[in-house]
DRENBA-337319 format. One line per 4 residues: their letters; for each residue x, y, z of N, C-alpha, C. Coordinates in Angstrom, 2 decimals, decimal comma, padded with zeros to 5 digits. Each point is the difference from the previous one (the first is absolute). Last residue first. Layout:
REM DRENBA-337319
a = X/Y/Z/X/Y/Z/X/Y/Z; ...
//
This chain:
REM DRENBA-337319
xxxx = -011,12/139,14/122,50/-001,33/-000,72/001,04/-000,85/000,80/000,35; 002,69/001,80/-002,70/-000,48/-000,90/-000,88/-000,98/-000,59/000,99; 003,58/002,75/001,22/-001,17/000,50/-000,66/-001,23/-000,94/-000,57; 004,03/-001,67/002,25/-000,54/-000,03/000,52/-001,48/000,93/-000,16
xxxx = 003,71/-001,23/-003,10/-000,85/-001,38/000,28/-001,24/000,31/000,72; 003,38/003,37/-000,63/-001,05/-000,40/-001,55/-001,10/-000,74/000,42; 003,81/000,69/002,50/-001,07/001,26/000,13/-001,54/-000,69/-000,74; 004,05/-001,97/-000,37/-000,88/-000,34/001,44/-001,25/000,48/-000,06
xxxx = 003,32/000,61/-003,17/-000,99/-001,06/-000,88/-000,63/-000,38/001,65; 003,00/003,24/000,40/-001,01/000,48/-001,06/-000,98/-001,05/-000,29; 003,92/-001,14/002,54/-001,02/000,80/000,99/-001,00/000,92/-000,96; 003,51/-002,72/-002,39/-000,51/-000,84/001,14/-001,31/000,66/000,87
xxxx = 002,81/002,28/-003,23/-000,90/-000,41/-000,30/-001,21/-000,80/000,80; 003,96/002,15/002,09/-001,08/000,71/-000,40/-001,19/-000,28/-000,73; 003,93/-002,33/000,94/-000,94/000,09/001,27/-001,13/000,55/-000,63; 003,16/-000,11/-003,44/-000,58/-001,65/000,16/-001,14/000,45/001,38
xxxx = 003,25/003,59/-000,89/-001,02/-000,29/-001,09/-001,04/-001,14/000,28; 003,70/000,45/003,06/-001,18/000,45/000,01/-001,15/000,30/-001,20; 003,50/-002,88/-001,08/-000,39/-000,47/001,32/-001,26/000,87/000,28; 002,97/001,46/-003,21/-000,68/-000,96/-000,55/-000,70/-000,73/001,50
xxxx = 003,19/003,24/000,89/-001,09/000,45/-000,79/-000,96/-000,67/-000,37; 003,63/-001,93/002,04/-000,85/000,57/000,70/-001,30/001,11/-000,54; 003,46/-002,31/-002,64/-000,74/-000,73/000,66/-001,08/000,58/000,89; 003,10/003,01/-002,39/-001,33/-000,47/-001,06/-000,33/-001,61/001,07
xxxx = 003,53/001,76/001,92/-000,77/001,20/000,10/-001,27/-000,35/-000,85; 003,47/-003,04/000,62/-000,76/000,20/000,63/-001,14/001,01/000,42; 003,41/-000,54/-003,53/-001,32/-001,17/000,17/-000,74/000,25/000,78; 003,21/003,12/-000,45/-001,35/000,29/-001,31/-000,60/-001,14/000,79
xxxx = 004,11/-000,40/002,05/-000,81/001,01/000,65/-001,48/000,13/-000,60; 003,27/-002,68/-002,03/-000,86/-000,61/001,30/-000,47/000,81/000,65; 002,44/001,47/-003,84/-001,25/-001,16/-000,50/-000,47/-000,35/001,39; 003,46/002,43/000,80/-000,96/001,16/-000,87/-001,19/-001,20/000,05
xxxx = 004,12/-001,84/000,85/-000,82/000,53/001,96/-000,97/000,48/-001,00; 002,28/-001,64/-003,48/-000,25/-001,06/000,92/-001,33/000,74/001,30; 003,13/002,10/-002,77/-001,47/-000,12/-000,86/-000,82/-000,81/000,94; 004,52/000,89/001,53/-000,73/001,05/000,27/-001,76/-000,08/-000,88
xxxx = 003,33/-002,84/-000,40/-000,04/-000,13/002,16/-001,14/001,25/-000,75; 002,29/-000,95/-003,73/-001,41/-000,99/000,15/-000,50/000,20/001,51; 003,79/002,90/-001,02/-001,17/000,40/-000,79/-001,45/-001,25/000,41; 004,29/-000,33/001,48/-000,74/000,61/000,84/-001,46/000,29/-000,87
xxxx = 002,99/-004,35/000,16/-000,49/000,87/-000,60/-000,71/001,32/000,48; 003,37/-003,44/002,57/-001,65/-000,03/-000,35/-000,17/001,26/-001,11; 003,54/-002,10/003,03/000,30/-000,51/-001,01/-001,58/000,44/-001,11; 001,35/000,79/004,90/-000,68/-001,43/-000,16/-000,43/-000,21/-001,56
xxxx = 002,43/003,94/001,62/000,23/-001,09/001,03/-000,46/-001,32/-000,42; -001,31/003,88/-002,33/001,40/-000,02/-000,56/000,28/-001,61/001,06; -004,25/002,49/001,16/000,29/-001,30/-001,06/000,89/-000,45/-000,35; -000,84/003,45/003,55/000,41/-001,35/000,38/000,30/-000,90/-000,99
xxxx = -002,63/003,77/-000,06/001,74/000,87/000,29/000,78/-001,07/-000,33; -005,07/-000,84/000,06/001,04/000,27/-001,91/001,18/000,42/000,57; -002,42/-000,75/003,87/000,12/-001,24/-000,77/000,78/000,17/-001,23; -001,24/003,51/002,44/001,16/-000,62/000,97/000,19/-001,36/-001,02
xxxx = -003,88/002,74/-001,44/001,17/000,59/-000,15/001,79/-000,66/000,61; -004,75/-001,47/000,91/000,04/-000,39/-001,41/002,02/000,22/-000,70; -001,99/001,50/004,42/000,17/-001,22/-000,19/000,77/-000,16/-001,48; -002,14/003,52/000,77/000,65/000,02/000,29/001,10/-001,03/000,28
xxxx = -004,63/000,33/-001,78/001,09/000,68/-000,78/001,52/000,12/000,87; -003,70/-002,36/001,67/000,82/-000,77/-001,19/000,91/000,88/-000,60; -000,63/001,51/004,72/-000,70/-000,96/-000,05/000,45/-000,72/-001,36; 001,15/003,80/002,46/-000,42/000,40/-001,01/-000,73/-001,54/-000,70
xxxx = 002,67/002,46/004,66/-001,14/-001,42/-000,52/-000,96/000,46/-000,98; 003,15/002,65/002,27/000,44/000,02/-001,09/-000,61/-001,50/-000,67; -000,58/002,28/004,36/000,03/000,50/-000,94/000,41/-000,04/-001,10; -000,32/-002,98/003,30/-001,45/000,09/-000,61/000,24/001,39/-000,52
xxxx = 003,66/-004,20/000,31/-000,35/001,55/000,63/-001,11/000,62/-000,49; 000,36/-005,31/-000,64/000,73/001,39/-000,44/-000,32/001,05/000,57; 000,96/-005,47/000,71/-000,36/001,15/000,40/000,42/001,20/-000,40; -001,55/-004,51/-002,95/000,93/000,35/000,64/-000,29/001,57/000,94
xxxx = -002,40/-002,38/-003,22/-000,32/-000,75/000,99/001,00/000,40/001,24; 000,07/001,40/-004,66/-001,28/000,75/000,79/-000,45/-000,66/001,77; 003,77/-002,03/-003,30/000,18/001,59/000,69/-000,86/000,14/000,56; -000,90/-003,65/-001,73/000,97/-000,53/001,25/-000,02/001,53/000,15
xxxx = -002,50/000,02/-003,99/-001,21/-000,67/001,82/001,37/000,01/001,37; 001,64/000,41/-004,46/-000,66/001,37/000,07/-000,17/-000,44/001,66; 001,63/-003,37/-002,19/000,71/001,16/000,74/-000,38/000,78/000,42; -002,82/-003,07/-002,03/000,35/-000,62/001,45/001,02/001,15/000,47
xxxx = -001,40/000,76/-004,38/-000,97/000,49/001,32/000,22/-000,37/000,95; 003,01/-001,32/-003,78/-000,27/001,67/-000,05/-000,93/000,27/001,65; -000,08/-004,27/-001,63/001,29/000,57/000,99/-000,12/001,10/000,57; -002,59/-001,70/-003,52/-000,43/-000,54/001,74/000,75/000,42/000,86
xxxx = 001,00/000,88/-004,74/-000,55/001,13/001,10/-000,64/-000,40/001,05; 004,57/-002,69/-001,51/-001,69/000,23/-000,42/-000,51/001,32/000,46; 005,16/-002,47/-001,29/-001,19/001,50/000,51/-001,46/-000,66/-000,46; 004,62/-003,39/001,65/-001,28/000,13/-001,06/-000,53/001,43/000,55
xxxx = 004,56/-000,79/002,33/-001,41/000,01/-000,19/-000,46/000,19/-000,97; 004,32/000,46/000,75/-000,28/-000,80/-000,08/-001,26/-000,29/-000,29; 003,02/003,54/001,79/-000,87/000,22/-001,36/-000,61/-001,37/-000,67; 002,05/001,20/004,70/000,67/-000,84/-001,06/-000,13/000,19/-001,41
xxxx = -002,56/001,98/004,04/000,99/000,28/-000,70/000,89/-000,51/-000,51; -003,78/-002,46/001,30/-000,32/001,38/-001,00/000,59/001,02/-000,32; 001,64/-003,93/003,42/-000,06/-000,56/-001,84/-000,59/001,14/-000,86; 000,56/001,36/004,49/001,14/-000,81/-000,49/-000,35/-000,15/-001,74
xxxx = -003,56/000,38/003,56/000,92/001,41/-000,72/000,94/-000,10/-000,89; -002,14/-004,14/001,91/-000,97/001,23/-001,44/000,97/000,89/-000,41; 001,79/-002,14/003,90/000,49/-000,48/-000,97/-001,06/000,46/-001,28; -001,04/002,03/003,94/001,30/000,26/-000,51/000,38/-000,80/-000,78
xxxx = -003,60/000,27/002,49/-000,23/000,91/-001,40/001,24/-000,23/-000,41; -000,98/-001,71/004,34/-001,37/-000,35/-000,45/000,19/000,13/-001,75; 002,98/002,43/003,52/000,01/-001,77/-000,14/-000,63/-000,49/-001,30; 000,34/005,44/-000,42/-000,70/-001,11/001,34/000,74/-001,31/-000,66
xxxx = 003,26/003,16/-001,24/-001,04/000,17/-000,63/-001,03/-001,20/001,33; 004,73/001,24/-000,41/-000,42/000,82/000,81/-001,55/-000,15/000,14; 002,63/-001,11/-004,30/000,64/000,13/001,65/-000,92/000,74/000,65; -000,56/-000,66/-004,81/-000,51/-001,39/000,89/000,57/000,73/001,64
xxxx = 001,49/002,32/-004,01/-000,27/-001,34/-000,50/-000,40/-001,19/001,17; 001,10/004,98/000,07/001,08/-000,83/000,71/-000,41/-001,63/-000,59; -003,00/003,65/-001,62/001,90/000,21/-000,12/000,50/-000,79/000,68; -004,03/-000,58/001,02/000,15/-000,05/-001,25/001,40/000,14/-000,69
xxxx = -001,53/000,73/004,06/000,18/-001,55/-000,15/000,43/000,10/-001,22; -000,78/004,55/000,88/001,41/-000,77/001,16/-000,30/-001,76/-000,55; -003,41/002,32/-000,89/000,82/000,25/-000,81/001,36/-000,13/000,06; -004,02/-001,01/002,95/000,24/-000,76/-000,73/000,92/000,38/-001,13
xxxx = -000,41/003,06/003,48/000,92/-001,67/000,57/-000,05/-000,86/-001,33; -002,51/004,16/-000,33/001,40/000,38/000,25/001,03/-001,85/-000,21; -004,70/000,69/001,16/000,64/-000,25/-001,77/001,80/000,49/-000,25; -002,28/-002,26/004,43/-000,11/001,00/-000,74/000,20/000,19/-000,85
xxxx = -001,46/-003,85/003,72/001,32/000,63/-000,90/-000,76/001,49/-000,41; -002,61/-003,38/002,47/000,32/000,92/000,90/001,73/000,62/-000,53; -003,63/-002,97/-002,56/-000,32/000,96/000,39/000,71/000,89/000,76; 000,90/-004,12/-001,98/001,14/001,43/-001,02/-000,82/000,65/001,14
xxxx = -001,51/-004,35/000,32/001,56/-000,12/000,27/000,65/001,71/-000,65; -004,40/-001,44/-000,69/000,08/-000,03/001,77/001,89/000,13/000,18; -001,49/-000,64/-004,27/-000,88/001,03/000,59/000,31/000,66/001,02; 001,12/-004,22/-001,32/001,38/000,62/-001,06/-000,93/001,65/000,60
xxxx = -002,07/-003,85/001,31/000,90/000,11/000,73/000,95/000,88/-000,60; -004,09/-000,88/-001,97/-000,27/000,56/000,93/001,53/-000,02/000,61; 000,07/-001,95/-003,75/-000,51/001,83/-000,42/-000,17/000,58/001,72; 001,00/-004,64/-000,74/001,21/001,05/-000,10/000,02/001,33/000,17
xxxx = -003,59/-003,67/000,66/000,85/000,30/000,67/000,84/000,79/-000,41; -002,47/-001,21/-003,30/-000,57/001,24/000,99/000,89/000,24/001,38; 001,54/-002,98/-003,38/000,04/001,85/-000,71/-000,90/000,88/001,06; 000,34/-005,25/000,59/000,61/001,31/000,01/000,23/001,33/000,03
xxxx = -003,46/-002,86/-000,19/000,01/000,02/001,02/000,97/000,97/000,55; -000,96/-001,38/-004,57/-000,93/001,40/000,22/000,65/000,10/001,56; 002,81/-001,87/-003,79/-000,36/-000,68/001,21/-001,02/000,79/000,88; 001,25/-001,14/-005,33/000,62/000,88/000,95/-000,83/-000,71/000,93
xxxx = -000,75/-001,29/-004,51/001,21/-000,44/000,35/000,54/001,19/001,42; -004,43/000,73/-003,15/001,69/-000,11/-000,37/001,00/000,20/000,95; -004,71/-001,43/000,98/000,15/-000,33/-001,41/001,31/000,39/-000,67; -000,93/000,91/004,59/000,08/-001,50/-000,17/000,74/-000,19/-001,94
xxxx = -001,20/004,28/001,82/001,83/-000,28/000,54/-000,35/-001,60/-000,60; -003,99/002,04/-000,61/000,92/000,72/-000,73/001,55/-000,67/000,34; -003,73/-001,65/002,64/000,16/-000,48/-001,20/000,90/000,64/-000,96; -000,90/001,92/004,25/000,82/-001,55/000,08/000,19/-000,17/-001,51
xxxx = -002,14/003,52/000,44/001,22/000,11/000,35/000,71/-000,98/-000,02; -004,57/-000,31/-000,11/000,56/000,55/-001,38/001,34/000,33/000,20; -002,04/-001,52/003,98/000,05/-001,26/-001,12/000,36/000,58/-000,96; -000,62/003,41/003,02/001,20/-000,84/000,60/000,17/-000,93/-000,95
xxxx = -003,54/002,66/-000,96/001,03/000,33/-000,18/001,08/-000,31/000,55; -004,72/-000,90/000,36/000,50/-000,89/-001,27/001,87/000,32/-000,18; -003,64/001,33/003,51/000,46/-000,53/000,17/000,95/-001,16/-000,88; -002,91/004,22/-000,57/001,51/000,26/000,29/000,70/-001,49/000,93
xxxx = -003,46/000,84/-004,61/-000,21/-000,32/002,01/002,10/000,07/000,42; -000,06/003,63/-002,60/-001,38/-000,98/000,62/-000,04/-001,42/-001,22; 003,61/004,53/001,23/-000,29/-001,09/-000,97/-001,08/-000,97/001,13; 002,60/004,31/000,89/-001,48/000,04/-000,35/-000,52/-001,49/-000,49
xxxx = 005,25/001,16/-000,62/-000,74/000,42/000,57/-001,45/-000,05/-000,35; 003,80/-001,61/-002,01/-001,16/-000,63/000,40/-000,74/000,45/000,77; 003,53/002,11/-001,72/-000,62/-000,19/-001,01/-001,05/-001,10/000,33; 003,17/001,23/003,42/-000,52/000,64/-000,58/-000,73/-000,05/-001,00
xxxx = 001,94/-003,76/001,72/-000,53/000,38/001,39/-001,12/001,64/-000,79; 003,63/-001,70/-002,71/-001,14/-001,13/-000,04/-001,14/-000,03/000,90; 003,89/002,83/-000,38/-000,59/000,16/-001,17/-001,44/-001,09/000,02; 002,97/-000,31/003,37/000,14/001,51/000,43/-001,86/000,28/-001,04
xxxx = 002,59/-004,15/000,05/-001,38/-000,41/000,98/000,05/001,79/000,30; 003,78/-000,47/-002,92/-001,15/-000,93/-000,44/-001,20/-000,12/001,09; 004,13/002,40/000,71/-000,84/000,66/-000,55/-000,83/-000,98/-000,72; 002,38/-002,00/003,31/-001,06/001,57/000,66/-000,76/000,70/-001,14
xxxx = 002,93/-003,67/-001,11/-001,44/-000,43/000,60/-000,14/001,30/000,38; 003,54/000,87/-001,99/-000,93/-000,70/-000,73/-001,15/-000,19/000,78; 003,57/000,63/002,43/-000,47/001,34/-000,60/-001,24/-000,35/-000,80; 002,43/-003,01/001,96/-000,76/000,40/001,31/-000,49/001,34/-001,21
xxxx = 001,71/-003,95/-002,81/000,06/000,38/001,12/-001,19/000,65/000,69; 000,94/-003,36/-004,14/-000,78/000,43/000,54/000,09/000,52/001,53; 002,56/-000,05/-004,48/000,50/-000,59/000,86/-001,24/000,89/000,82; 001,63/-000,55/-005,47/-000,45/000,42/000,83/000,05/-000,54/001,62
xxxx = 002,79/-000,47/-004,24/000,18/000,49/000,76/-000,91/000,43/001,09; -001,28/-002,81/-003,38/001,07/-000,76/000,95/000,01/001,03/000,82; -004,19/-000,37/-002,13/001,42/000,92/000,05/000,90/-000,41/000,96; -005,05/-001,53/-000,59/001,16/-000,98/-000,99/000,86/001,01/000,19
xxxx = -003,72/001,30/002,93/000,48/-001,33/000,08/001,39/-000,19/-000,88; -002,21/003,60/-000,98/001,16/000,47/000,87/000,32/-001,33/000,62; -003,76/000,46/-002,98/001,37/000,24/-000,37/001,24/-000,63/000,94; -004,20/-000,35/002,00/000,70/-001,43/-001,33/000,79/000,73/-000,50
xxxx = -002,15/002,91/002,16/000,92/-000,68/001,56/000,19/-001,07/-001,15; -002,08/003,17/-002,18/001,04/000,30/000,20/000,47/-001,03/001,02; -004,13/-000,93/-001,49/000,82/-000,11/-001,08/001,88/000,79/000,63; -003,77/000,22/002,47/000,39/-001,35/-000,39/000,95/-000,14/-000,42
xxxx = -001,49/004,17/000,83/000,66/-001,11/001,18/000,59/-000,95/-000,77; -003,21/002,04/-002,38/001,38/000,90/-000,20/000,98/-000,61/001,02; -004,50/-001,15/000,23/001,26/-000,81/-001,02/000,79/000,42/000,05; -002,93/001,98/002,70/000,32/-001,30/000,52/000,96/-000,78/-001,50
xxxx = -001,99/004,36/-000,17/001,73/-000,12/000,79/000,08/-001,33/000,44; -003,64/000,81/-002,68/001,00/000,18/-000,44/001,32/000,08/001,21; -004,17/-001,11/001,28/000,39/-000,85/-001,00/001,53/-000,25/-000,54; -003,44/003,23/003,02/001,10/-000,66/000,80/000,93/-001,14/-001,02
xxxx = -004,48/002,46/-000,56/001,42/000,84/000,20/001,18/-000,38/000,41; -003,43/-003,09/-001,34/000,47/001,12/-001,16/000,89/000,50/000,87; -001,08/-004,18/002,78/-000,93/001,41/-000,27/000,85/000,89/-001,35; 000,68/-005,18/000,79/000,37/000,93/000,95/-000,66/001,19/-001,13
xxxx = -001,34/-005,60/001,20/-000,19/001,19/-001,07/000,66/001,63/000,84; 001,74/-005,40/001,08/-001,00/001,14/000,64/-000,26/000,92/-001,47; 003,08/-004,22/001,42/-000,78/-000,15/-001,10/-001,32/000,83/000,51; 005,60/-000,27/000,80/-001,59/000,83/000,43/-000,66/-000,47/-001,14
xxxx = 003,48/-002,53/-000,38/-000,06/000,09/001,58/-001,03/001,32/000,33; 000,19/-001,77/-004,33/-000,14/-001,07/001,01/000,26/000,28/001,49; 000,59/003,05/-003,20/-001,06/000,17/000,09/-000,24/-001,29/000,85; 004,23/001,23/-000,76/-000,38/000,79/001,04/-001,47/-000,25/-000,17
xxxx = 002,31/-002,49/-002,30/000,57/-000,41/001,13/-000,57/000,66/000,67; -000,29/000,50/-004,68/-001,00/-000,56/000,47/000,59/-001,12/001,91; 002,84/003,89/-001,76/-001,88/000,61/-000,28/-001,09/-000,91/000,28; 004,82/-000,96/-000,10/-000,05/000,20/001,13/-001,65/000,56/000,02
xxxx = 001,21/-002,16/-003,95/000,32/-001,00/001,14/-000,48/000,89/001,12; 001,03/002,33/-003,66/-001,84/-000,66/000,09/000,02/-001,08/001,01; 003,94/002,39/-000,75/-000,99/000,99/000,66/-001,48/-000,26/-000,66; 004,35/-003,81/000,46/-000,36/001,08/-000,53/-001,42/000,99/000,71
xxxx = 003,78/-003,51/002,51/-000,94/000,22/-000,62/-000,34/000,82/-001,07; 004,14/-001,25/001,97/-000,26/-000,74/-001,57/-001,94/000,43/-000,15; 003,43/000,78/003,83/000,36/000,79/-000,73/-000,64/-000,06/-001,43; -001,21/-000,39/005,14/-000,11/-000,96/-001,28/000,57/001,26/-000,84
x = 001,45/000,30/005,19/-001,01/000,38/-000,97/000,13/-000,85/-001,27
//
């Protein structure tokens, strides 16, 4: 990664590589990207693993939901990783194989990796595991969600598949492990739950107008 761009370097990196008009609702989280994957570019300690990418194409997959022409959203992806210094090809490979690699564990097991710092943990995860209990890791809340996404991804007994809150909960047991603030783990899941809850609001708000100004059109003829 360039350690010397600044965050007008990577802004006019990402418009050269989408030079598209992206829709209002979709604006703001597209910087908020931005701007966070250029932070997290210059931190030494950061280290773009299997967790990260899950929760980066988790957050990026979600908050783009709906997004038209939906054939813009592979290139806006590209361009986000292009303009600061990541590898889109990556992070998606990872997300999908770091997925595919916990489904047939349990949460039980991944707490066993955790304490044992990697043993036992899939092939695929174990040197990730390793270094996030090291306390090594840059925290992002990209993180925050790629964990979330690895539990939820994991097999939980469907009585007790509580989905984020529950999740959420195995993750803050865990922070002491990976050196993490619980308080920020915990503002962290709160703020991404709200987002998404006021996205989807804002979405059907948006349909609704959409099918009012139909109506409208078609009174008219």
């Amino acid at each position: 990664m360039n350690n010397k761009k600044t965050i007008s370097d990577s802004k006019k990196a990402f418009h050269k590589a989408f030079p598209y008009v992206i829709p209002p609702l979709y604006r703001r989280i597209t910087d908020e990207l931005l701007v966070e994957l250029h932070l997290l570019s210059h931190q030494r300690s950061f280290r773009s693993d299997s967790f990260f990418a899950v929760g980066y194409t988790t957050v990026f997959d979600a908050f783009t939901d709906g997004y038209k022409p939906f054939e813009h959203l592979g290139i806006l992806f590209e361009a986000l990783c292009k303009s600061t210094g990541f590898d889109a090809a990556d992070l998606r490979s990872k997300a999908t194989k770091s997925l595919e690699s916990v489904k047939h564990f349990s949460t039980e097991d991944f707490q066993s990796w955790i304490k044992e710092e990697g043993q036992n943990a899939p092939e695929f995860l174990k040197k990730d595991v390793q270094f996030i209990t090291s306390g090594d890791q840059h925290y992002s809340r990209l993180l925050t969600v790629g964990l979330l996404t690895i539990i939820k991804g994991l097999k939980i007994e469907e009585e007790t598949n509580k989905l984020v809150d529950e999740t959420g909960q195995i993750l803050i047991r865990n922070c002491e492990a990976f050196g993490f603030s619980i308080n920020r783990v915990e503002r962290d899941i709160s703020n991404y739950k709200s987002a998404l809850e006021k996205l989807s609001q804002a979405q059907e708000l948006l349909k609704e107008t959409i099918e009012q100004e139909r109506s409208k059109a078609k009174t008219s003829n």
